[in-house]
PQR file with spaces between the fields and no chain letter, atoms N, CA, C, O and H, PARSE charges and radii, in Angstrom:
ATOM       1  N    UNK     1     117.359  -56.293  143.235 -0.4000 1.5000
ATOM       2  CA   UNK     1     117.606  -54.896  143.085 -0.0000 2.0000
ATOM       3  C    UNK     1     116.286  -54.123  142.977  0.5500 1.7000
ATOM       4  O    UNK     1     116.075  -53.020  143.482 -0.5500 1.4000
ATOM       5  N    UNK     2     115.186  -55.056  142.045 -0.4000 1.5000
ATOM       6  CA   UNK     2     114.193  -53.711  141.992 -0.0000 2.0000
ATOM       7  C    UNK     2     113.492  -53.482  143.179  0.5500 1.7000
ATOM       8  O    UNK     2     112.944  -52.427  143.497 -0.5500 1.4000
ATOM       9  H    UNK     2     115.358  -55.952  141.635  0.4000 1.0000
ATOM      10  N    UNK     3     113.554  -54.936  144.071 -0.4000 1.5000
ATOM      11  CA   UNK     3     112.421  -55.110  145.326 -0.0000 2.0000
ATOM      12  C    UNK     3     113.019  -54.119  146.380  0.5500 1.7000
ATOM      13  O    UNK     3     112.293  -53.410  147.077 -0.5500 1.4000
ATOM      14  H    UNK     3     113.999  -55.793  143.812  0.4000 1.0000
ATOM      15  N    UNK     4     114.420  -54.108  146.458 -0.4000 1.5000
ATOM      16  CA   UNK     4     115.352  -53.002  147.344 -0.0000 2.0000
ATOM      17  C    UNK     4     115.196  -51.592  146.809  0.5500 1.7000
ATOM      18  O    UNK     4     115.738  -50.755  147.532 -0.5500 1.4000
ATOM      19  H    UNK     4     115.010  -54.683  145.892  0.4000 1.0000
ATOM      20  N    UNK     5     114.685  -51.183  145.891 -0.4000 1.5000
ATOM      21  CA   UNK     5     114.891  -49.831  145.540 -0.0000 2.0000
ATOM      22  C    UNK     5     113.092  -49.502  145.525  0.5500 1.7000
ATOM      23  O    UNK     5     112.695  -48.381  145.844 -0.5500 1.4000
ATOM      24  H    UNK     5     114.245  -51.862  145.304  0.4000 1.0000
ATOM      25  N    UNK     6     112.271  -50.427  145.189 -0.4000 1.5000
ATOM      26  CA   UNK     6     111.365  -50.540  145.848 -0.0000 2.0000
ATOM      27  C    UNK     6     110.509  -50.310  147.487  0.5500 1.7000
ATOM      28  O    UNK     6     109.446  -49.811  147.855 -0.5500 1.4000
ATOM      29  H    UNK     6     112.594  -51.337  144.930  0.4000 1.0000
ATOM      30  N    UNK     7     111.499  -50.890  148.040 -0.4000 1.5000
ATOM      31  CA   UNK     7     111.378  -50.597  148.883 -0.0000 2.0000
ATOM      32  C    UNK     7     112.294  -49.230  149.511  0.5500 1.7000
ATOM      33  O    UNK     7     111.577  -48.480  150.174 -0.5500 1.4000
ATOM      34  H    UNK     7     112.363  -51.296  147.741  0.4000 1.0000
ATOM      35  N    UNK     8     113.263  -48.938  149.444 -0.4000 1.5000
ATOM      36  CA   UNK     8     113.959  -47.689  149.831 -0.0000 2.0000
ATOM      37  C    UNK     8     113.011  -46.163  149.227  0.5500 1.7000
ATOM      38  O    UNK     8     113.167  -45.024  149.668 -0.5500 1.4000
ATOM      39  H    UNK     8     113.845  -49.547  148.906  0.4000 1.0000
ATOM      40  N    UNK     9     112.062  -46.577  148.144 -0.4000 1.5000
ATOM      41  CA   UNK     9     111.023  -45.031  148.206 -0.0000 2.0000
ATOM      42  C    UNK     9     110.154  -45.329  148.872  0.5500 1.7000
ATOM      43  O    UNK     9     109.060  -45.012  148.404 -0.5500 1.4000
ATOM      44  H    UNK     9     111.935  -47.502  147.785  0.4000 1.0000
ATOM      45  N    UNK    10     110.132  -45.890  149.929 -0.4000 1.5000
ATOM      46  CA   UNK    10     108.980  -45.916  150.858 -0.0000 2.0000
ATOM      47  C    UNK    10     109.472  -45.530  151.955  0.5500 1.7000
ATOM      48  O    UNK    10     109.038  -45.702  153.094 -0.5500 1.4000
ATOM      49  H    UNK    10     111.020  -46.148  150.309  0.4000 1.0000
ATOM      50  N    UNK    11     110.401  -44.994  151.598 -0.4000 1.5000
ATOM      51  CA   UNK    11     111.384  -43.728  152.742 -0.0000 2.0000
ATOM      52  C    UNK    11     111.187  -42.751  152.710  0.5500 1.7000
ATOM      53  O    UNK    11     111.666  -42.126  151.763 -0.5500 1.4000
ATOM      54  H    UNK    11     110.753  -44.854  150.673  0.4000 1.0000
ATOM      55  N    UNK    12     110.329  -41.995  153.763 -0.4000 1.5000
ATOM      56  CA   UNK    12     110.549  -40.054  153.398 -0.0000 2.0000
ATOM      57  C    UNK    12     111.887  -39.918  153.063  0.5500 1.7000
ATOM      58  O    UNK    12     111.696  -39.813  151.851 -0.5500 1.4000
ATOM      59  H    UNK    12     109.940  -42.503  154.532  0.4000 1.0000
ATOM      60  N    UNK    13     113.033  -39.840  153.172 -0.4000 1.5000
ATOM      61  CA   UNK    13     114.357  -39.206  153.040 -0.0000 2.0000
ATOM      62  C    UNK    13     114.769  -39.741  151.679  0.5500 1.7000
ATOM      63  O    UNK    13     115.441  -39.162  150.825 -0.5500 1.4000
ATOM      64  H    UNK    13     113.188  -39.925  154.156  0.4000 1.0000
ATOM      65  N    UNK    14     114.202  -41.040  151.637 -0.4000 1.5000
ATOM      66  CA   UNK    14     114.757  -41.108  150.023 -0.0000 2.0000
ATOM      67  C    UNK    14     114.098  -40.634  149.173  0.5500 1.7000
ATOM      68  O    UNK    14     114.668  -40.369  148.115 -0.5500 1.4000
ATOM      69  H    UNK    14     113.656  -41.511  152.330  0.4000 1.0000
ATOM      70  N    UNK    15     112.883  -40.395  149.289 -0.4000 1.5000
ATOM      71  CA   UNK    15     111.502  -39.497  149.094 -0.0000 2.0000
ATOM      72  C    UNK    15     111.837  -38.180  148.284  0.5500 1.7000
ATOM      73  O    UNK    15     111.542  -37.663  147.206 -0.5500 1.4000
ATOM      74  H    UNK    15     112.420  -40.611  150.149  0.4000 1.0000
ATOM      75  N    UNK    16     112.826  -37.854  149.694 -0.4000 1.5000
ATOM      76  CA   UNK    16     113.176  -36.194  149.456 -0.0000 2.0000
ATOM      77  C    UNK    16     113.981  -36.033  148.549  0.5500 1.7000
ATOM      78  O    UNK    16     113.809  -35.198  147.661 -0.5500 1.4000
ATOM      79  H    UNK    16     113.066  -38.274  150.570  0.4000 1.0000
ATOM      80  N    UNK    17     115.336  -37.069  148.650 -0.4000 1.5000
ATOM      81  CA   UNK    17     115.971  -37.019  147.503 -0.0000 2.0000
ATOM      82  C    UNK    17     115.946  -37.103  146.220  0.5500 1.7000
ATOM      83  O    UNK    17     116.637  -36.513  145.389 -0.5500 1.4000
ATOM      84  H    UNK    17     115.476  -37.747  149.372  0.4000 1.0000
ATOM      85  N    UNK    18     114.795  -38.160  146.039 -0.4000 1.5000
ATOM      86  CA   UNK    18     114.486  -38.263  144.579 -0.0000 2.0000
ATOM      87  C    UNK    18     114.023  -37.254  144.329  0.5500 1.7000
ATOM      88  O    UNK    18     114.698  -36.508  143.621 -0.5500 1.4000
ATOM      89  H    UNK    18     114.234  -38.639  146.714  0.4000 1.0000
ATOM      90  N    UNK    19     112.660  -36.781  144.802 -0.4000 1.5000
ATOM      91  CA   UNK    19     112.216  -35.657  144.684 -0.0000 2.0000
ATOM      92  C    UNK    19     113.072  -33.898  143.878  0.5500 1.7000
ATOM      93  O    UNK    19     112.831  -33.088  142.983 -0.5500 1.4000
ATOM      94  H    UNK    19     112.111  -37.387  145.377  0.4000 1.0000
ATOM      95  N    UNK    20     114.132  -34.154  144.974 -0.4000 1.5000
ATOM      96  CA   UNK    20     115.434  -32.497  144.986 -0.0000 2.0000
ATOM      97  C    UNK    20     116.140  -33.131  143.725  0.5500 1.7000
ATOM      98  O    UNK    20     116.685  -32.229  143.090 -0.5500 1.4000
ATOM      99  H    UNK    20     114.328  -34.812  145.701  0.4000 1.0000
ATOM     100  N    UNK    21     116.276  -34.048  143.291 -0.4000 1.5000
ATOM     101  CA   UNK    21     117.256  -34.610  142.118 -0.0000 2.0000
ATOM     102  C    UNK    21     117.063  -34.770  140.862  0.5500 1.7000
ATOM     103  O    UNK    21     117.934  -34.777  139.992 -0.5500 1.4000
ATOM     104  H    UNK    21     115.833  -34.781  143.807  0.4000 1.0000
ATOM     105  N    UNK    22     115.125  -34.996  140.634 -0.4000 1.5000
ATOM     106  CA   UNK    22     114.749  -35.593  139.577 -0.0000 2.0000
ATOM     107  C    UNK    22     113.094  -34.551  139.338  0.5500 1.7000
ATOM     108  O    UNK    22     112.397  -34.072  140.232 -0.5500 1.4000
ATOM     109  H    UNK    22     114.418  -34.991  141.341  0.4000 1.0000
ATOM     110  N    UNK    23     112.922  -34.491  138.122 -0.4000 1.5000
ATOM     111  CA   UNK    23     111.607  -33.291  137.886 -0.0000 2.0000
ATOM     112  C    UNK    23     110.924  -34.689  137.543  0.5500 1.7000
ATOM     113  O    UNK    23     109.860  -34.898  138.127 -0.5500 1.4000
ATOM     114  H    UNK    23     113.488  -34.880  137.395  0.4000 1.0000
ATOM     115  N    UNK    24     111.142  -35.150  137.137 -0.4000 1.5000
ATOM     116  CA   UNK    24     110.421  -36.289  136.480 -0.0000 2.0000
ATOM     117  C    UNK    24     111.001  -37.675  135.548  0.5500 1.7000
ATOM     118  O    UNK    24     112.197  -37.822  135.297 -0.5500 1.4000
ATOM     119  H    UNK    24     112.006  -34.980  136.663  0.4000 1.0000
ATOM     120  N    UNK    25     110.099  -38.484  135.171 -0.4000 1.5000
ATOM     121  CA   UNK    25     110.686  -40.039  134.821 -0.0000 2.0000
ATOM     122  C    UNK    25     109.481  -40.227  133.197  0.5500 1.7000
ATOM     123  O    UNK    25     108.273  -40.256  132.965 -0.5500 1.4000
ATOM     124  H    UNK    25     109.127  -38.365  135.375  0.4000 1.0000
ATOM     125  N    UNK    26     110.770  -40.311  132.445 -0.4000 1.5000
ATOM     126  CA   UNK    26     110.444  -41.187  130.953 -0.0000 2.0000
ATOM     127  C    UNK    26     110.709  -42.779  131.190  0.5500 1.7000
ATOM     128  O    UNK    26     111.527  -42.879  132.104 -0.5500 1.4000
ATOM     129  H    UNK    26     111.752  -40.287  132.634  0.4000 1.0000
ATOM     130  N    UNK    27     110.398  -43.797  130.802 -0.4000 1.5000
ATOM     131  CA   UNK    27     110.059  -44.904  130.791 -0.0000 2.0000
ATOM     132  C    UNK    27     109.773  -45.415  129.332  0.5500 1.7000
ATOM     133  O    UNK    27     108.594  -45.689  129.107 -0.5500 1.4000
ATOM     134  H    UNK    27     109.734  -43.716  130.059  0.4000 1.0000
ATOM     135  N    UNK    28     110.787  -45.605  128.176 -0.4000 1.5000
ATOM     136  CA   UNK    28     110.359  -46.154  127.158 -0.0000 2.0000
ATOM     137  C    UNK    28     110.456  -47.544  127.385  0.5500 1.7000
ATOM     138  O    UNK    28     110.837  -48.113  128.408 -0.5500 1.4000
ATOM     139  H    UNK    28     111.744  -45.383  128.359  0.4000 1.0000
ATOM     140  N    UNK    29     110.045  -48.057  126.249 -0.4000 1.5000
ATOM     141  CA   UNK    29     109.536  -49.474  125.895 -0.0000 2.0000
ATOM     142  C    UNK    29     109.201  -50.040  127.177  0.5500 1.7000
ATOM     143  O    UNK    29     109.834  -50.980  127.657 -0.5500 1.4000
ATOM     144  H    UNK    29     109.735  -47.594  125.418  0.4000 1.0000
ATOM     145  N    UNK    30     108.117  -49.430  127.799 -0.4000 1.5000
ATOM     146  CA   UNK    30     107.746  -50.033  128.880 -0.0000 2.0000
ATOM     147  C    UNK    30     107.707  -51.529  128.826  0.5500 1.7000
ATOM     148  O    UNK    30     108.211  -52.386  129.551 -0.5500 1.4000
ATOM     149  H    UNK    30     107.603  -48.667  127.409  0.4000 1.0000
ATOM     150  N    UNK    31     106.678  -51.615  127.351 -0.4000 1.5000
ATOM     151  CA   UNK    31     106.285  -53.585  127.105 -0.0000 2.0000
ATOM     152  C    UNK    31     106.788  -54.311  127.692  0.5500 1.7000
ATOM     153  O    UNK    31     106.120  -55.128  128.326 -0.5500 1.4000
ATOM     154  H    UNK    31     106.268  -50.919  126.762  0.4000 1.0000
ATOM     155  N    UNK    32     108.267  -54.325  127.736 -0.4000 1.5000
ATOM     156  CA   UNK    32     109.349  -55.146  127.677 -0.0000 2.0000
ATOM     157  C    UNK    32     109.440  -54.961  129.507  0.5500 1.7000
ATOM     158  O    UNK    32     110.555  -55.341  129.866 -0.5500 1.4000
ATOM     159  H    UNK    32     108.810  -53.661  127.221  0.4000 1.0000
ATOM     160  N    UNK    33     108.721  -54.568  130.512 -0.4000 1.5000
ATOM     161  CA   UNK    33     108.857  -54.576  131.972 -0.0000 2.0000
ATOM     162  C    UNK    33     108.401  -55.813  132.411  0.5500 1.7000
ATOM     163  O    UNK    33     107.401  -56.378  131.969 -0.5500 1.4000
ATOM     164  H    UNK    33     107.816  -54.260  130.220  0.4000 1.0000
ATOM     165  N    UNK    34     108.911  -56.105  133.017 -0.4000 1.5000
ATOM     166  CA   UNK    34     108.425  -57.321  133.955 -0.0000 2.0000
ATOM     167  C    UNK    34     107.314  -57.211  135.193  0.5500 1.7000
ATOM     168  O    UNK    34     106.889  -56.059  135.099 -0.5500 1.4000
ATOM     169  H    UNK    34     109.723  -55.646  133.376  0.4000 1.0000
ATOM     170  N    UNK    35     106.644  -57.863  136.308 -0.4000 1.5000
ATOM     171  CA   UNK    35     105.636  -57.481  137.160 -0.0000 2.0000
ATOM     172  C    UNK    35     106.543  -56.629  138.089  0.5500 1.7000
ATOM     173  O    UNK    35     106.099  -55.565  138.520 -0.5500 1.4000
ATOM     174  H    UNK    35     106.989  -58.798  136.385  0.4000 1.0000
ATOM     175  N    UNK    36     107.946  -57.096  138.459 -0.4000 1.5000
ATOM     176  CA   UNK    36     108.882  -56.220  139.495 -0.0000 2.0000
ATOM     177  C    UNK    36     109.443  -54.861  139.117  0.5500 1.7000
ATOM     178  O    UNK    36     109.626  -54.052  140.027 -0.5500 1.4000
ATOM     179  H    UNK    36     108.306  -57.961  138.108  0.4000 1.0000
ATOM     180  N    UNK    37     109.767  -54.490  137.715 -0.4000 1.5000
ATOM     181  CA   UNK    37     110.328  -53.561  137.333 -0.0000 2.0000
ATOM     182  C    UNK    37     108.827  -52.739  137.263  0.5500 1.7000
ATOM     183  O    UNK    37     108.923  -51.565  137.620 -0.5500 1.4000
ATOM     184  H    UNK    37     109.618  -55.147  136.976  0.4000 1.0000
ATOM     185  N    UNK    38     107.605  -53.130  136.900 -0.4000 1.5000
ATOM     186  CA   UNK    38     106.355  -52.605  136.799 -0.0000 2.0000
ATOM     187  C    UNK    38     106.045  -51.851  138.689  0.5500 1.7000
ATOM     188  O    UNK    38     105.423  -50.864  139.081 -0.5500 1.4000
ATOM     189  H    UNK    38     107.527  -54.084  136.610  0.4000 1.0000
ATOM     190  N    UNK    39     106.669  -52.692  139.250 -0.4000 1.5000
ATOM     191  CA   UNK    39     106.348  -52.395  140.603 -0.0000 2.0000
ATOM     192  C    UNK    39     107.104  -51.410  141.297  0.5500 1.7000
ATOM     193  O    UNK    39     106.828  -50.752  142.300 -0.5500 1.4000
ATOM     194  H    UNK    39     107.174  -53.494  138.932  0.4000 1.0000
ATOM     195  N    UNK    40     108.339  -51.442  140.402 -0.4000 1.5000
ATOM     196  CA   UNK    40     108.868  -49.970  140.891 -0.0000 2.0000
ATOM     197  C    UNK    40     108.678  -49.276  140.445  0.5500 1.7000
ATOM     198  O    UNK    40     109.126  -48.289  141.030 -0.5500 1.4000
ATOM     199  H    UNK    40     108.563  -51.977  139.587  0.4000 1.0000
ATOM     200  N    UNK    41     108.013  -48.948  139.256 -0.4000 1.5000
ATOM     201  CA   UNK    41     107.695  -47.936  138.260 -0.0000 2.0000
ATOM     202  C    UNK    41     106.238  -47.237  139.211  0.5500 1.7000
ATOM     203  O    UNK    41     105.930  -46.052  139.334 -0.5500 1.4000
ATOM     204  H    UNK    41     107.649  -49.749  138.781  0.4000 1.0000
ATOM     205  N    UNK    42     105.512  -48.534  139.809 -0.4000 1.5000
ATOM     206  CA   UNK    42     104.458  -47.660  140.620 -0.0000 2.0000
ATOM     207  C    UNK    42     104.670  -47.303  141.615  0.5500 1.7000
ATOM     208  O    UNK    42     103.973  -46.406  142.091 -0.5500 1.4000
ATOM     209  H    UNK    42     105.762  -49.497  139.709  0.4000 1.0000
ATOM     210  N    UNK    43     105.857  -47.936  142.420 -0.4000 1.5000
ATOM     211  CA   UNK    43     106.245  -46.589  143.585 -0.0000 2.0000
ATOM     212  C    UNK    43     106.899  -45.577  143.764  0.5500 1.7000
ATOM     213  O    UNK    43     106.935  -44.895  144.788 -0.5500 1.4000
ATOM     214  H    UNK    43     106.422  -48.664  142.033  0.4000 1.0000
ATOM     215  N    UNK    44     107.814  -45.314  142.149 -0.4000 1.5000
ATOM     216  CA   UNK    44     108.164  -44.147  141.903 -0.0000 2.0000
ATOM     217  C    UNK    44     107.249  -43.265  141.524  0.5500 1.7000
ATOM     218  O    UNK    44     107.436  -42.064  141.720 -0.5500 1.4000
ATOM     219  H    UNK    44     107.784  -45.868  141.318  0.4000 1.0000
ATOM     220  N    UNK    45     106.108  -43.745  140.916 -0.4000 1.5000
ATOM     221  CA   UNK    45     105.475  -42.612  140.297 -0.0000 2.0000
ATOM     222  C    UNK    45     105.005  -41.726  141.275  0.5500 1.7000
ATOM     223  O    UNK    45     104.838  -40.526  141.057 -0.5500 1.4000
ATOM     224  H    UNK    45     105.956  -44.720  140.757  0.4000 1.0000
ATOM     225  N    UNK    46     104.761  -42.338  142.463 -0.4000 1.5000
ATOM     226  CA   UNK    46     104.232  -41.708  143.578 -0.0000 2.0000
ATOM     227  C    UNK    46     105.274  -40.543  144.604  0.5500 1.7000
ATOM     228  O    UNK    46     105.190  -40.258  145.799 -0.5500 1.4000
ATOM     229  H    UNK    46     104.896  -43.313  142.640  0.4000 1.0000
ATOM     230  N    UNK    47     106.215  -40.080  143.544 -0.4000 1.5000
ATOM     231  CA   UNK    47     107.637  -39.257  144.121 -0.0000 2.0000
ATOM     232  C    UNK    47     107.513  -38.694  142.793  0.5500 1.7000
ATOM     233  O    UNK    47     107.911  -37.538  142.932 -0.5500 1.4000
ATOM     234  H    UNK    47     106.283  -40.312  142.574  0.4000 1.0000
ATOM     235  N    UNK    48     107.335  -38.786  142.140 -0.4000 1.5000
ATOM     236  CA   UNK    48     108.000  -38.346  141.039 -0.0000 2.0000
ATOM     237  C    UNK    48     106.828  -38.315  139.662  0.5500 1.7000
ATOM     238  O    UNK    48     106.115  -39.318  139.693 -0.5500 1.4000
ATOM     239  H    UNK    48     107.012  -39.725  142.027  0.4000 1.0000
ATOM     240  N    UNK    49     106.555  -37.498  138.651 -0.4000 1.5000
ATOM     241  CA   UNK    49     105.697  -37.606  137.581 -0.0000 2.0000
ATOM     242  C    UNK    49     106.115  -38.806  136.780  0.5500 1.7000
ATOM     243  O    UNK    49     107.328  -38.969  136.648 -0.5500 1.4000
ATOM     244  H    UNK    49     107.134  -36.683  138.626  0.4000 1.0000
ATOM     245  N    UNK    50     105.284  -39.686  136.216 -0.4000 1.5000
ATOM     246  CA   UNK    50     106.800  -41.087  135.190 -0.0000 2.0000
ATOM     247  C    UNK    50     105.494  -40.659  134.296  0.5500 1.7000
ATOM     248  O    UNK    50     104.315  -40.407  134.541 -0.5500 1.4000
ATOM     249  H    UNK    50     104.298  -39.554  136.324  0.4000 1.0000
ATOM     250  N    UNK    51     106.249  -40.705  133.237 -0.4000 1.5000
ATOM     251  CA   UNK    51     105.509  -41.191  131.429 -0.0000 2.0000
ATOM     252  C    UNK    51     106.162  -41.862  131.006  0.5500 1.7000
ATOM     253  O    UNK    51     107.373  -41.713  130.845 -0.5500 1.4000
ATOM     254  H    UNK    51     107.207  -40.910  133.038  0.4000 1.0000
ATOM     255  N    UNK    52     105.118  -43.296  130.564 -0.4000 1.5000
ATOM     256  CA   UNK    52     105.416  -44.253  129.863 -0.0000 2.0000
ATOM     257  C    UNK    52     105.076  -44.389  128.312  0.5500 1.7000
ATOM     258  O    UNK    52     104.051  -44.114  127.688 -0.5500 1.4000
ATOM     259  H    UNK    52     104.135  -43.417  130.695  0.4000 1.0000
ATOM     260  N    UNK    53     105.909  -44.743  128.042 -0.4000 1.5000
ATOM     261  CA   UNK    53     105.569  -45.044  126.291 -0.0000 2.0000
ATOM     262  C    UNK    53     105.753  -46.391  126.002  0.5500 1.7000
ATOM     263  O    UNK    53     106.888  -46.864  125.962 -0.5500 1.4000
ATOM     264  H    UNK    53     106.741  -44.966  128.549  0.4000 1.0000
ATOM     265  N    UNK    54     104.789  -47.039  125.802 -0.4000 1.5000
ATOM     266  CA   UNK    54     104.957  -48.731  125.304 -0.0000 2.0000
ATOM     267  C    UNK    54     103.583  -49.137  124.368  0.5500 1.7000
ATOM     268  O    UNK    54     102.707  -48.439  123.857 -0.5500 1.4000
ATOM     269  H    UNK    54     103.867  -46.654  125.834  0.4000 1.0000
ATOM     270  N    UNK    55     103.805  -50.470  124.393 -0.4000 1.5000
ATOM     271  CA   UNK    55     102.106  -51.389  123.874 -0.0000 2.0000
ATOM     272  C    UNK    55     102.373  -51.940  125.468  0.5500 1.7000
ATOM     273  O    UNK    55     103.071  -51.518  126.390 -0.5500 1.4000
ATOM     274  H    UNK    55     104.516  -51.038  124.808  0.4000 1.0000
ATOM     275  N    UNK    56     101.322  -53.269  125.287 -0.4000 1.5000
ATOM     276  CA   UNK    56     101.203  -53.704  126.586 -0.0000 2.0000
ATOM     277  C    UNK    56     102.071  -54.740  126.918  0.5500 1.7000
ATOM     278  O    UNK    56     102.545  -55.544  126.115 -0.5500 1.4000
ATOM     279  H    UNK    56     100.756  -53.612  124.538  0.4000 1.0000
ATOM     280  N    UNK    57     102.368  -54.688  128.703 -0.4000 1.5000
ATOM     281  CA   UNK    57     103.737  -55.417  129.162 -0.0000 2.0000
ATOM     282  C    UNK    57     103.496  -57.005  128.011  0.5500 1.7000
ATOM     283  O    UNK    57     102.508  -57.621  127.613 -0.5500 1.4000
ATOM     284  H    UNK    57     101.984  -54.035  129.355  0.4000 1.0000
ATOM     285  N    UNK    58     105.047  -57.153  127.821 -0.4000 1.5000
ATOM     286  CA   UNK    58     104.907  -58.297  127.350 -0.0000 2.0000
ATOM     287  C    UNK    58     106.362  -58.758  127.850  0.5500 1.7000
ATOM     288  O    UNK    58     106.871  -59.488  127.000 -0.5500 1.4000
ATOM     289  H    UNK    58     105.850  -56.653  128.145  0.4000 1.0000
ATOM     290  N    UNK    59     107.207  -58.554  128.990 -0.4000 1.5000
ATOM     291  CA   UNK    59     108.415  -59.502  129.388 -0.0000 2.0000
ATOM     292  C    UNK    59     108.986  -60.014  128.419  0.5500 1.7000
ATOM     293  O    UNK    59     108.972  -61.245  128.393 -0.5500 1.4000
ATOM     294  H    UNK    59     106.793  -57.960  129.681  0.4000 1.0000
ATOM     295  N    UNK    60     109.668  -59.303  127.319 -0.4000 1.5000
ATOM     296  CA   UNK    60     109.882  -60.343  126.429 -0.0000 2.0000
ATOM     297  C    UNK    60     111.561  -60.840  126.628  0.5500 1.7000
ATOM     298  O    UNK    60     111.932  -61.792  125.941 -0.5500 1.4000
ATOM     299  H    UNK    60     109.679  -58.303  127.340  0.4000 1.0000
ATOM     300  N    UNK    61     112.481  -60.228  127.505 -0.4000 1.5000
ATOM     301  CA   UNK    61     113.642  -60.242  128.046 -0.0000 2.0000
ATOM     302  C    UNK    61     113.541  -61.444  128.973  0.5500 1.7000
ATOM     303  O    UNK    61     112.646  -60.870  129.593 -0.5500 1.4000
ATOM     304  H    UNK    61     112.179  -59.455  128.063  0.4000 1.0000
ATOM     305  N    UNK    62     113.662  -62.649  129.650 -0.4000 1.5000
ATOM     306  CA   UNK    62     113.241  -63.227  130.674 -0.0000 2.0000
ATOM     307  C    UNK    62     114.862  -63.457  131.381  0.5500 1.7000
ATOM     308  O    UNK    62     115.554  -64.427  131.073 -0.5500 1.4000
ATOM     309  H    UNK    62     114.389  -63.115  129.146  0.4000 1.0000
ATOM     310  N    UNK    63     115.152  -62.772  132.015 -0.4000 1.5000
ATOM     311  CA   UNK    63     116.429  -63.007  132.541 -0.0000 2.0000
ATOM     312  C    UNK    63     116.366  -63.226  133.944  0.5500 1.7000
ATOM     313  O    UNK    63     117.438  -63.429  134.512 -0.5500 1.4000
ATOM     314  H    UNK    63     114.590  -61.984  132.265  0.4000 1.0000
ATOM     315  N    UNK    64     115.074  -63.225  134.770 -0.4000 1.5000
ATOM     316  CA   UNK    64     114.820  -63.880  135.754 -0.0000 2.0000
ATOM     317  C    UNK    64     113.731  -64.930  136.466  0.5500 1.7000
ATOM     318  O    UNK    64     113.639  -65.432  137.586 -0.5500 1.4000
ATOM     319  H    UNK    64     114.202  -63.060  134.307  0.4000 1.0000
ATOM     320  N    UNK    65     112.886  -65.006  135.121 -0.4000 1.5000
ATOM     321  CA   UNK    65     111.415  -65.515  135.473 -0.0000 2.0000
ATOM     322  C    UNK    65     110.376  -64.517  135.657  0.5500 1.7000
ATOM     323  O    UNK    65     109.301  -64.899  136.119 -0.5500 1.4000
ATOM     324  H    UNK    65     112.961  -64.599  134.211  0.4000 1.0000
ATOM     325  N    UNK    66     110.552  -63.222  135.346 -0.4000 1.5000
ATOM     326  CA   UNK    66     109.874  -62.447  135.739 -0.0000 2.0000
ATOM     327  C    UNK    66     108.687  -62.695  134.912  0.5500 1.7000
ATOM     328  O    UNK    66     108.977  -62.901  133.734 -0.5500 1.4000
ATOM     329  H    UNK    66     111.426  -62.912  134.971  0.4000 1.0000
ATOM     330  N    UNK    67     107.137  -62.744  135.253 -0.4000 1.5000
ATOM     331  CA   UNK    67     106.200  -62.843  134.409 -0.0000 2.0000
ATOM     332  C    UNK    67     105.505  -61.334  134.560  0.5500 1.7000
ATOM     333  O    UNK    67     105.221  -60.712  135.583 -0.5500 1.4000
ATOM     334  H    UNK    67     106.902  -62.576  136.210  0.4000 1.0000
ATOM     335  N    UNK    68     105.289  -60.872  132.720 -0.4000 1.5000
ATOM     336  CA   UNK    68     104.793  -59.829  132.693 -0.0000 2.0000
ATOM     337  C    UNK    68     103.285  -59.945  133.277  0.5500 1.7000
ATOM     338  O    UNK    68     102.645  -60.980  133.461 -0.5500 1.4000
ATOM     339  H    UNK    68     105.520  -61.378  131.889  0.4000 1.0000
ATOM     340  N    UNK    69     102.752  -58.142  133.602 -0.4000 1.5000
ATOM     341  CA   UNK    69     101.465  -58.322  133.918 -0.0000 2.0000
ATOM     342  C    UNK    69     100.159  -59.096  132.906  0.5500 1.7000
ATOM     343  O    UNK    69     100.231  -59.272  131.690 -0.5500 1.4000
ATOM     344  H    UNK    69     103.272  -57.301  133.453  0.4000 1.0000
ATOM     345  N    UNK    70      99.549  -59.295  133.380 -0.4000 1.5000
ATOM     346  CA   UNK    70      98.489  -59.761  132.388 -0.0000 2.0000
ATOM     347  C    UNK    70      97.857  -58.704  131.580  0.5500 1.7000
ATOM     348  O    UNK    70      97.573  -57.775  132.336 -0.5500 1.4000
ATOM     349  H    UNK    70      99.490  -59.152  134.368  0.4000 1.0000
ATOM     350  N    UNK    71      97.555  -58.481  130.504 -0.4000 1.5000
ATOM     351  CA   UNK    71      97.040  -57.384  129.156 -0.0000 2.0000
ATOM     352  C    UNK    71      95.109  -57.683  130.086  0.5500 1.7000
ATOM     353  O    UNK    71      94.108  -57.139  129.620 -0.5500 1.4000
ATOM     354  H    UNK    71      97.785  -59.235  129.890  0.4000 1.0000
């Protein structure tokens, strides 16, 4: 799911939509992101303003293997 939605803002048209739909993106407890959920967080930001509020990624959920980024 995140690699597909990931990839779908690398669509002008989905671009636009997010854009017309959304002023901007909160992101709490970032920590807890994984490297994939981290990876959509950086291609949204690029559509959209995101503020994050966390400490540093720490994956602590592992419900797919996801390894957080490195601190």
């Amino acid at each position: 799911m995140y690699d597909g939605a990931r990839v779908a803002l690398q669509n002008a048209a989905i671009q636009s939509v997010v854009a017309a739909s959304y002023a901007g993106v909160y992101v709490d407890e970032y920590q807890d992101c994984s490297k994939r959920q981290h990876d959509l967080i950086s291609e949204l930001s690029g559509v959209l303003p995101c503020r994050i509020v966390s400490d540093p990624l720490q994956s602590i959920f592992d419900f797919d293997s996801n390894d957080p980024l490195p601190h």
